[in-house]
C-alpha positions in Angstrom: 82.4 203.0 29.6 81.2 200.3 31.9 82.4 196.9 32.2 79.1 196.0 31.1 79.3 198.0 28.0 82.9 197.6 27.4 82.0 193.4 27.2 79.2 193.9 25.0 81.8 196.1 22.8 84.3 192.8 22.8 81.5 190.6 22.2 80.3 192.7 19.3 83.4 192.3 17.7 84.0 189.0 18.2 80.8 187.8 16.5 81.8 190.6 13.6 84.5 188.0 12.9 83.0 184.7 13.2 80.0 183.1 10.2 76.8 183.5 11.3 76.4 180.5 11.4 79.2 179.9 14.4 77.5 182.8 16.4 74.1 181.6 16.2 75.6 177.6 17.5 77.3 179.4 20.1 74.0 181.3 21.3 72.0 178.5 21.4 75.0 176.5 23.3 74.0 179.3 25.7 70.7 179.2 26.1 70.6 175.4 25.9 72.9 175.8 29.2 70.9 178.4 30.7 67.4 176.3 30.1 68.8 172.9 31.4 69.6 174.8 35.1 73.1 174.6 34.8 73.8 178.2 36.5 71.9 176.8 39.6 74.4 174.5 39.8 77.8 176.4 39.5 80.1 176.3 42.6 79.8 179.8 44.0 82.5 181.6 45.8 84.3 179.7 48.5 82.7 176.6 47.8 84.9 173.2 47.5 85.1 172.0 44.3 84.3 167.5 44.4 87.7 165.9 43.8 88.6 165.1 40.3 91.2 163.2 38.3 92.0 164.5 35.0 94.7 163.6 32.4 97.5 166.1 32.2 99.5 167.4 28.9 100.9 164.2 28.8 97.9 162.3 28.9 98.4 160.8 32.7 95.9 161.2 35.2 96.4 163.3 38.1 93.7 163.9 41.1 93.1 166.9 42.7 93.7 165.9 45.7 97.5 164.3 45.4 97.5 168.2 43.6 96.0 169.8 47.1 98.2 167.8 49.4 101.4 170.1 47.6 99.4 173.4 48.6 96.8 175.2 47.1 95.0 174.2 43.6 94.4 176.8 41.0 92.1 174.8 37.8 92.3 176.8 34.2 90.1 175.8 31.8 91.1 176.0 28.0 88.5 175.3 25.4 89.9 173.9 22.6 89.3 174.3 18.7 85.3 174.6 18.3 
């Protein structure tokens, strides 16, 4: 099985678990994404990301650069409860 195939397969069964309702909100999240250009405007591979201050677990700010001056900067993205 492809990767290709093998995500459509995790997708699939995903959605199988979710209202309809849910899955057709997250689509059209999707396509509202893809129609406003926002792909165009993804960092691509070995770009620098702008510097950015964000609030930690604790709720205090930290920059990204203060974060880069200690050695490299790895950013994870969680997305919550939708």
């Amino acid at each position: 099985m492809s990767l290709k195939e093998e995500l459509a397969a995790f997708r699939a069964r995903a959605e199988s678990k979710r209202a309809p309702e849910v899955v057709a909100a997250m689509h059209r999240a999707v396509d509202e994404l893809r129609a406003c250009g926002a792909i165009g405007r993804v960092l691509k591979v070995g770009e620098r990301a702008p510097e950015f201050t964000l609030p930690d677990q604790r709720g205090e700010p930290v920059s990204s650069a203060a974060l880069l001056a200690r050695g490299p900067l790895v950013v994870t993205f969680y997305r919550g409860v939708w």
